[in-house]
C-alpha positions in Angstrom: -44.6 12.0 25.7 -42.3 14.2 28.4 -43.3 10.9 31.1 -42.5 8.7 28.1 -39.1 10.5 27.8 -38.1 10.8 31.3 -38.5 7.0 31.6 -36.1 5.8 28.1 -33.4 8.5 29.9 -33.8 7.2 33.0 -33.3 3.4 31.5 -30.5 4.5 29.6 -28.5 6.5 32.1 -29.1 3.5 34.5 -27.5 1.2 32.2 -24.3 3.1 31.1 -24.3 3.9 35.0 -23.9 0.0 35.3 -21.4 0.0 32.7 -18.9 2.4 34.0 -19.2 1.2 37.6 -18.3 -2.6 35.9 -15.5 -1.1 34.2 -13.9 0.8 37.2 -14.8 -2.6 39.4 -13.6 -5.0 37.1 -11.8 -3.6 34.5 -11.8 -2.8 31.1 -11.6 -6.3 29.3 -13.7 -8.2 31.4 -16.3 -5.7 31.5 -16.6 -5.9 27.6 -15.8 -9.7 27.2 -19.4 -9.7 29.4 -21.4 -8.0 27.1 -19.8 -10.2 24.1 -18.0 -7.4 22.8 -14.5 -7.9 21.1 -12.1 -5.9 23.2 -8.8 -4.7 22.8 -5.8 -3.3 24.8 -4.6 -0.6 25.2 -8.4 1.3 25.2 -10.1 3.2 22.8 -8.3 1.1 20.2 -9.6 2.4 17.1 -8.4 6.1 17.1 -5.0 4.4 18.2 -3.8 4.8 14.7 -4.2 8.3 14.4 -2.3 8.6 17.9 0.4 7.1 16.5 0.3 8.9 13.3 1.7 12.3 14.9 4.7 11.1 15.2 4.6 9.1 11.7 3.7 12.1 10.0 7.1 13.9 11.8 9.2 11.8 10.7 7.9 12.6 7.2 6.0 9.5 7.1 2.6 8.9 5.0 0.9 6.9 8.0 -2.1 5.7 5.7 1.2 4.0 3.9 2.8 2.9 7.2 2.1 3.6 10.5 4.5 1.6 12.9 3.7 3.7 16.4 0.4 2.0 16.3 0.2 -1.2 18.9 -0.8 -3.3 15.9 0.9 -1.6 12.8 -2.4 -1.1 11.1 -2.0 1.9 8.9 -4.2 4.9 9.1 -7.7 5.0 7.8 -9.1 8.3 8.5 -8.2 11.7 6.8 -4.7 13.7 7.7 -7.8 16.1 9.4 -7.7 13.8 12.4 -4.0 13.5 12.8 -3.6 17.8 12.4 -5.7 17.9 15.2 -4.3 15.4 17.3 -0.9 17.2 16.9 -2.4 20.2 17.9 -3.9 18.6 20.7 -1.1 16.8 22.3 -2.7 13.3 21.7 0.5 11.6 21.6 0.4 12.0 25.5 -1.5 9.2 27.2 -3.3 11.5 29.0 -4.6 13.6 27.0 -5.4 10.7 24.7 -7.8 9.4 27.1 -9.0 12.3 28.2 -10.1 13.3 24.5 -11.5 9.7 24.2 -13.3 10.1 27.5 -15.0 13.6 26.1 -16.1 12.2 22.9 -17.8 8.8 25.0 -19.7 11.7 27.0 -20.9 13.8 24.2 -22.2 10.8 22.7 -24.0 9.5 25.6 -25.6 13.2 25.9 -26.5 13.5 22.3 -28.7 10.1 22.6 -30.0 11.3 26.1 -30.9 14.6 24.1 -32.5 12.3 21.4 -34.5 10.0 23.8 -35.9 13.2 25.5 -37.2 14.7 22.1 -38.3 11.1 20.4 -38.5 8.8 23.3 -38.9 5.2 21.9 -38.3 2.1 22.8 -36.6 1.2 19.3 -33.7 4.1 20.1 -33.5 3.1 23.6 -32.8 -0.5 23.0 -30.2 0.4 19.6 -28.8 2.6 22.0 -27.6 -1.0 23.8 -26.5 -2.5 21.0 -24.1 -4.6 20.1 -23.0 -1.7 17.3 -23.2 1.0 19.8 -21.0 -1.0 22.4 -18.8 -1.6 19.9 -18.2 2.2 19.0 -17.7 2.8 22.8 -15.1 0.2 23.3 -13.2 1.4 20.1 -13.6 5.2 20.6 -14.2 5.6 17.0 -14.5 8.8 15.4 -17.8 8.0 14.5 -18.7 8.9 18.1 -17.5 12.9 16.4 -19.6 12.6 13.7 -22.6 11.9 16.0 -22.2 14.2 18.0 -21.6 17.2 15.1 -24.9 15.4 13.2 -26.7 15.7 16.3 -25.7 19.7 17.1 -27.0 20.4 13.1 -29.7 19.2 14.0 -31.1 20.9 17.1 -28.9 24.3 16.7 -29.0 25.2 12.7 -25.9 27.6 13.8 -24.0 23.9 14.9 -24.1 22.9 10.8 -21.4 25.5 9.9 -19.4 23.1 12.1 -20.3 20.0 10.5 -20.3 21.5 7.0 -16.3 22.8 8.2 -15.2 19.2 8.6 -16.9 17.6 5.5 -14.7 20.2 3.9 -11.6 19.5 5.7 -12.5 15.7 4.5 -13.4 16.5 1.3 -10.4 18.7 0.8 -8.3 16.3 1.6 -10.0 13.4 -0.8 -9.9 15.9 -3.7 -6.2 16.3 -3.1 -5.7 12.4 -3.5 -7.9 11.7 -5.9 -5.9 14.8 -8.2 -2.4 13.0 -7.0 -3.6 9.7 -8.5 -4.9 11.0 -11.6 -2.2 12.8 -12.1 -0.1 10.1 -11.9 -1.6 7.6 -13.9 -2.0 10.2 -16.3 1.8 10.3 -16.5 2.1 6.5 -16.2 -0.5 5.8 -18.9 0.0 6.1 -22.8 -2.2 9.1 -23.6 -5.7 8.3 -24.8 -8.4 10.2 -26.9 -10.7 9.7 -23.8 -10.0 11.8 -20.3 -9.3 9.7 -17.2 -11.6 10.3 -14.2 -11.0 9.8 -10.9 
């Protein structure tokens, strides 16, 4: 089992070794467009939205209404969580940006390392390559967060008060909506015998 794990880190380490060394060699695009991955510029273009939601949301803005600091004017699909904590971290800077991308690519890659050293398998190893997982990587999605929270609940029990601190901070902020709207089409809406739900 430990030999069995020591070779599925090995594979894997190897071949995100051989991806990073393409991307500083040949660049970002063509590195992707080689492993038929769709890729977009500027990098990490998923979490782009909520980059350019700081300032949307300071100019008094709703950004999952409009969002027009994003490079293609796609609203924001992720909770007002994500752009509070970009504020807070600067985000709107390049740098940091990247630099925040950068940290969730690496504790992604060491949460599956940590996976394929306590379950080594040759299933995980090769999902681990693809084409979903590439995707994620190219996009920096938040999705590479929750992995990495899921993974800490599950191998430190004291990690779930952080994962059960950002369901909240989700949740919070989809209870608020949902009571906006039903309120609203409450007031809109001739009143019935029956109780809207949301």
């Amino acid at each position: 089992m430990r030999h069995r794990g020591l070779i599925a880190v090995t594979v894997f380490v190897a071949g995100w070794l051989a991806i990073l060394a393409a991307v500083l060699g040949f660049g970002w695009s063509p590195t992707w467009s080689s492993l038929t991955v769709p890729t977009l510029s500027p990098a990490f273009a998923d979490m782009r939205s909520v980059q350019a939601s700081i300032d949307t949301a300071r100019h008094g803005l709703d950004p999952h209404a409009v969002n027009p600091g994003d490079p293609w004017h796609r609203p924001m699909d992720y909770p007002m969580v994500w752009t509070r904590l970009a504020a807070a971290l600067q985000l709107e800077q390049e740098r940091r940006y990247l630099g925040f991308e950068l940290l969730l690519v690496g504790g992604f890659l060491l949460s599956v390392i940590g996976l394929l050293r306590r379950a080594p398998s040759g299933w995980l190893l090769a999902a681990a390559f693809s084409s979903s997982v590439l995707l994620l990587v190219e996009r920096g999605n938040n999705d590479l967060a929750v992995f990495i929270l899921v993974y800490l609940a599950g191998i430190a029990p004291a990690a779930v008060g952080l994962l059960l601190v950002f369901v909240a901070a989700l949740t919070s902020r989809t209870a608020r909506r949902c009571a906006a709207i039903s309120a609203t089409a409450r007031r809109a809406l001739p009143r019935r015998s029956g109780r809207g739900r949301c």
